[in-house]
N, C-alpha and C positions, 0 to 999 in steps of 0.2 A: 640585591633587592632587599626591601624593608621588609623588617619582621610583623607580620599580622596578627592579632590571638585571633582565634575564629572559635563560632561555639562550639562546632563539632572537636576541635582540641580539648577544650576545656572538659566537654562531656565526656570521652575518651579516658583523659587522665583521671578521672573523677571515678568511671567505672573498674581504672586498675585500682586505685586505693581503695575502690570499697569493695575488692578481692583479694588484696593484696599482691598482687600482680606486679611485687617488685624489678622483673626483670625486666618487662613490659615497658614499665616505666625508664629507666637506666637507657634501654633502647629508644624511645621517644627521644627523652630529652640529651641523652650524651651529645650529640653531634650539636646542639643549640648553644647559641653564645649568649654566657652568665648574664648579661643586663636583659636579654628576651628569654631566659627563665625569673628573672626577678618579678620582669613585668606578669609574667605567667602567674608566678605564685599572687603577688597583690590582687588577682582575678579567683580566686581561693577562700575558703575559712580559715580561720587559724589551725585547725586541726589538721586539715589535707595539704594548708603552705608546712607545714613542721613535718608530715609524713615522709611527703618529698626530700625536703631537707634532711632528714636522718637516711633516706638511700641512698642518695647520690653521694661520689666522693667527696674527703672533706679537701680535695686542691680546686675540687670544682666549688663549692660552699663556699668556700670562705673568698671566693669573690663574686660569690651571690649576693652575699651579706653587703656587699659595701652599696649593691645597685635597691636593695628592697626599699620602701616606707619604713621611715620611723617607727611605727608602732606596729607594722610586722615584724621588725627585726628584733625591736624589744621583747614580744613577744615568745619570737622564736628562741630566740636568748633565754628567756627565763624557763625555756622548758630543755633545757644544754643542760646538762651539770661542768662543772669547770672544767674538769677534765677534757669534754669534748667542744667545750670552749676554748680551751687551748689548745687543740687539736688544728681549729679553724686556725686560730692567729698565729700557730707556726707556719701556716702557707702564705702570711702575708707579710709585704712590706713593713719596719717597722713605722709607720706614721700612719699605717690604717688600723694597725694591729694596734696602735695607742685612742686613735680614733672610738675603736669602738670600745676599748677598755672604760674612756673614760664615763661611757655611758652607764656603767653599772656601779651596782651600789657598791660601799667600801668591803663589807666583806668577801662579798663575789667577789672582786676586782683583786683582793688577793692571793685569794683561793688562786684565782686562775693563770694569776704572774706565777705562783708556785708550780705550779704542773707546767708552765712551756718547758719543752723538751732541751731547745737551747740557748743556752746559759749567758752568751753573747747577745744574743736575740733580745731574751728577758732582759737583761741590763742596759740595752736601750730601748727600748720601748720606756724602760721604767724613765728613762732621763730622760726620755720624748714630753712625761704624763708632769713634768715641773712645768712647762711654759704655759703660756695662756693661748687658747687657740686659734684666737686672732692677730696671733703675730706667728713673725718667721719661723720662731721656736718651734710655735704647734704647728704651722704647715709641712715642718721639713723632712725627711727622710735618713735613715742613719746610711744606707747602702748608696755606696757610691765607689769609686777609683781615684787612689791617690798613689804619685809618686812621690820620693826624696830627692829633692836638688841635686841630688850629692853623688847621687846611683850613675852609671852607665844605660847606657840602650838598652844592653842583654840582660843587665838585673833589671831594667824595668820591664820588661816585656814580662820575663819568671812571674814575678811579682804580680805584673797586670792579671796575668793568666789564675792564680790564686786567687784574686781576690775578685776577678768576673762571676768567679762560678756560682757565685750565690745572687747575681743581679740579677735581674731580666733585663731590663736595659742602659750599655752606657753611652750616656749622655757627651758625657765630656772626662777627659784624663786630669786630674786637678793635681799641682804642684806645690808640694810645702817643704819647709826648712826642718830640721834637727827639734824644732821644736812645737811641732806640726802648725804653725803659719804658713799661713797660705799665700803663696807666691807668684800663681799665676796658673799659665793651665796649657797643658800638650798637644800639639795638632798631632792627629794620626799620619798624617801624610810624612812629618815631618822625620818621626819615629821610624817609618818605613824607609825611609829615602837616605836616613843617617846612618854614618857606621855604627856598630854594634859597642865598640869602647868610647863613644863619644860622649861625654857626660851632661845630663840633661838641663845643666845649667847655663850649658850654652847654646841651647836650641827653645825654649821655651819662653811662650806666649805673657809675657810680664801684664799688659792689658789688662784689663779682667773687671767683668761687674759683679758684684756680689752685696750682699744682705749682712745685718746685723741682726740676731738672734728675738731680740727686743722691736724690732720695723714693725711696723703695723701693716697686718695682709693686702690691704688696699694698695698700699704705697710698693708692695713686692710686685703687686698687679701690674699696677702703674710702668714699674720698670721693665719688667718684663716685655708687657707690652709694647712699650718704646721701643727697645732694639731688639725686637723678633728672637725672644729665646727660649727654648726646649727645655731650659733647665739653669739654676745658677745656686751658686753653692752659699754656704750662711756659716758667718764666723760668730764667735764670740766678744767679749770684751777686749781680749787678747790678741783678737786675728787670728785666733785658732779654727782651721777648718773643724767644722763637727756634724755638716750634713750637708743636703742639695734639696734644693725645690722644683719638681716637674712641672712641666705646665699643663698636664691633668689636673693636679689639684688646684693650679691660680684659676682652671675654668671652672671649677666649682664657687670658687672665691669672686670671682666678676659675678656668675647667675646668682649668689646668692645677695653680692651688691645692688646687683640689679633688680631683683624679687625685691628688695626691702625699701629701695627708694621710689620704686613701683608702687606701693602700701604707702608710703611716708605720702607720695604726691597723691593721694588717696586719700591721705586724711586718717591712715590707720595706722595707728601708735605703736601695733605689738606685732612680730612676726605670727604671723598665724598660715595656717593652711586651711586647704576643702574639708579635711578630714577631724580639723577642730570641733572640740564641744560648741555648741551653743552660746553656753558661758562665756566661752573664749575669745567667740566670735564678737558676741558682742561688748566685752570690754576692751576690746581692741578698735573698735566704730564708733562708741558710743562718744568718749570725751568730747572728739572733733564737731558732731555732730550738736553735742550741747555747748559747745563755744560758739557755734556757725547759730545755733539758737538764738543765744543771746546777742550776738551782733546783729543779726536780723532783726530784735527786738528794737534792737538802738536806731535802728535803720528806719524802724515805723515812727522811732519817736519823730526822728530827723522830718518827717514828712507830714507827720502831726503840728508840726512847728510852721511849715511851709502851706497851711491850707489858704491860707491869703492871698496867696502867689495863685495856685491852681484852680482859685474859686474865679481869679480873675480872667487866668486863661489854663481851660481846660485843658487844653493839648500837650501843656507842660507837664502834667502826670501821664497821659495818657504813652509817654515817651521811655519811663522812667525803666520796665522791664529791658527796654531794648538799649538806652543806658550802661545796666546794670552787665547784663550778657557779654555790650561788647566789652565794656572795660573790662571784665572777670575775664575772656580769653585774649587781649589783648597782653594781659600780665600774666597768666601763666603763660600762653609764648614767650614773651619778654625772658621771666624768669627760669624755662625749660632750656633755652638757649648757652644762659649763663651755667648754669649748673651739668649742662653738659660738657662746658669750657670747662667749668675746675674737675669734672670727672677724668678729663682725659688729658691734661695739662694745659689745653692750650691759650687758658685763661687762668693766671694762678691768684691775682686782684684785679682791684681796681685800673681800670683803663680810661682815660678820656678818649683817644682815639674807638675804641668800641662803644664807649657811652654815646657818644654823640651820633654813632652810625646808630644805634637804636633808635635815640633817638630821631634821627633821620627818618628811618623806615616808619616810627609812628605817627610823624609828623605828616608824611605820603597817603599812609593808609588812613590816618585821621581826616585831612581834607578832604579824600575822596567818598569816604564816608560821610562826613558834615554837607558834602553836596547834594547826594545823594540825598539826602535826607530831607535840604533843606527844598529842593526841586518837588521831594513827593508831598510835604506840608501845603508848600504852594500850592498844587494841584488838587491838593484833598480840601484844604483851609484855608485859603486865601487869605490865611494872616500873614502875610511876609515881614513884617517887624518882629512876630512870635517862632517865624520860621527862622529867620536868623538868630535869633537868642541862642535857639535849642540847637540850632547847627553846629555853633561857634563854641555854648557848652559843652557838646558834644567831642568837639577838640580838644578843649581844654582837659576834659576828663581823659579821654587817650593818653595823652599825651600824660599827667599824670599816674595813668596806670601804668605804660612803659617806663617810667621812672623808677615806679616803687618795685614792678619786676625784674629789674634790672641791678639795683642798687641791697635792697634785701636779701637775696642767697649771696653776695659777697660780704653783706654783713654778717649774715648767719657763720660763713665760712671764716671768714678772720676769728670771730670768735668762737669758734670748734663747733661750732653745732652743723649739723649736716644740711645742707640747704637745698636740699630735697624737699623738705616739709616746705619750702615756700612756691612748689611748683601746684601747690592744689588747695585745701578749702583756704587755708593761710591769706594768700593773693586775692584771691574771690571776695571772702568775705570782708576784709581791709579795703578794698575797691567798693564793694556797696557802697560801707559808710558814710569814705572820702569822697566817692564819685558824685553820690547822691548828693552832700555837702557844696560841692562844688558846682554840682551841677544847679544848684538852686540860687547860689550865690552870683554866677558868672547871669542865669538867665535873667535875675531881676535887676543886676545891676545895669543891663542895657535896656530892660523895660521900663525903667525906676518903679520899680516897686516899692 
């Protein structure tokens, strides 16, 4: 069953902090699992989320920390001294324990490498805190199980057993040579069913997918995703094993892919959250919103140019809003389609066989639309020469909006930029323009105007 906060919780815990009724508290929440106390605390001040946190254990803490808000955690952070900052990050993984290090400022961040308790620990975390943390580097983990080619069954098992004991979970048994190259990777089954002096080079999994240190998170996603894996391990330059990536942390990596092209087809430029300034908010909204301005501007000119046309037949502005709508969701369709293609591979360019089914489908939904259309003119106006203008226009503009949503986020994408940004005002407002353009062009040229 789902975890609830309810007020009478909230109330509760609030009355033991303001008696100090640490035991009280310890008993609440022991038995609750760390992401529904995270959420607990974010329902808090700062002052009672930090009370809590200094009761409870720090093996329980320090996987509080990873499930809190940003700016509770910072927060809570700055009221730690390093010491019981590094209290927390000796219970954790090295790649969350680098995570949060690198949140803080340089001196804390030393301070607190100084005080972990061990020495191994510290020294990767530290070589975690070199990579960028958009790629494999920053995603990955130093804890993991590796054998030698070279070993037997019975020293790998001794071995395996060593070196478990600091995991919480293994994923997979990974294989490397004399000069930790990574060679492939162990079925457990396989380990079990072998004899005991059989040596592991002749029973092990050569296959293998793996990461380069440098890949970019997305692209770890990507793979991952493809062949359904738990976990895959990341070399260096060299082919040297030197960590593994979970797939806890690539679901962080997809929702936050996700969250940002969410904003981008939005039209907002900068990650932001609920919890942002004002400020923040809106220089993250504003740009798009004065580019969609000023194209709108252009857009009036375009119709200021065209009063000739609509003095002569009214109905032809009268049309223009509904124009505008369809072509605007006609191309983000179009372009939401494609940039789902390149999110998940199964469009990685350009395609004639997909352009043309687009264009298909808007050539369908376009005529039935221009019917429709041109049926209720008829009925309301009994211009049928002005109904057919605007019907026909009507196509015509579809049908270039399906092009430009279609064709644009493979442009963007060839050339690196993310083509997200073309599934929202981008689309819309380039279809007013052109649509309106068009639409004025195609209608007079069978009225002769």
């Amino acid at each position: 069953m789902e975890f609830k906060i309810s007020k009478d919780l909230i109330l509760e815990l609030k009355q033991h902090i303001a008696n100090n009724r640490d035991k009280e508290l310890e008993s609440l929440l022991n038995d609750m699992h760390h992401a529904d106390i995270a959420e607990v605390l974010d329902e808090l001040d700062f002052d009672e989320a930090t009370y809590i946190f200094k009761v409870l254990d720090s093996e329980q803490t320090a996987e509080i920390l990873l499930e809190l808000e940003d700016d509770l955690r910072e927060n809570i952070l700055s009221r730690l001294s390093p010491k019981e900052i590094a209290e927390e990050l000796d219970e954790l993984d090295t790649n969350d324990a680098a995570d949060i290090i690198a949140e803080l400022s340089q001196d804390i961040k030393a301070e607190v490498i100084s005080e972990l308790q061990d020495v191994e620990h510290a020294k990767d975390i530290v070589d975690l805190l070199r990579y960028d943390e958009n790629t494999a580097g920053g995603l990955m983990g130093k804890e993991l199980v590796k054998v030698n080619e070279n070993w037997n069954v019975l020293t790998c098992v001794k071995e395996m057993r060593i070196q478990a004991e600091n995991i919480s979970r293994v994923h997979s048994i990974y294989v490397v040579d004399d000069e930790n190259r990574l060679k492939g990777r162990l079925s457990l089954k396989d380990l079990l069913t072998t004899s005991t002096k059989t040596h592991i080079s002749d029973v092990y999994i050569r296959k293998l997918n793996w990461v380069k240190v440098d890949d970019k998170d997305v692209e770890v996603a990507r793979i991952m995703q493809k062949y359904d894996l738990e976990a895959i391990p990341v070399v260096d330059e060299l082919g040297r094993l030197v960590g593994r990536i979970t797939i806890d942390d690539i679901v962080d990596v997809i929702k936050e892919e996700a969250e940002k092209d969410y904003q981008l087809a939005a039209g907002i430029t900068q990650d932001v959250e609920t919890n942002d300034s004002v400020l923040e908010l809106t220089k993250a909204r504003l740009p798009w919103l004065l580019i969609g301005m000023v194209i709108e501007l252009i857009a009036s000119i375009v119709l200021k140019g065209n009063e000739d046309a609509f003095r002569q037949y009214e109905t032809l502005i009268i049309f223009v809003p509904l124009l505008s709508a369809t072509a605007g969701n006609i191309g983000v369709q179009a372009s939401a389609i494609v940039v789902q293609g390149l999110a998940n591979g199964s469009l990685k360019e350009f395609s004639r066989v997909y352009f043309s089914k687009e264009v298909s489908v808007a050539m369908i939904s376009g005529t039935i639309i221009s019917l429709l259309l041109l049926g209720y003119h008829s009925v309301m106006y009994q211009q049928y020469l002005v109904g057919l203008a605007i019907s026909i226009s009507m196509l015509v503009v579809i049908l270039f909006a399906a092009t430009l949503g279609t064709l644009v986020p493979l442009f963007l994408h060839k050339n690196k930029i993310d083509p997200a940004i073309a599934t929202g005002p981008f689309i819309t407002t380039a279809n007013d323009i052109f649509g309106i353009i068009l639409y004025f062009a195609v209608a007079k040229m069978i009225l002769g105007i």
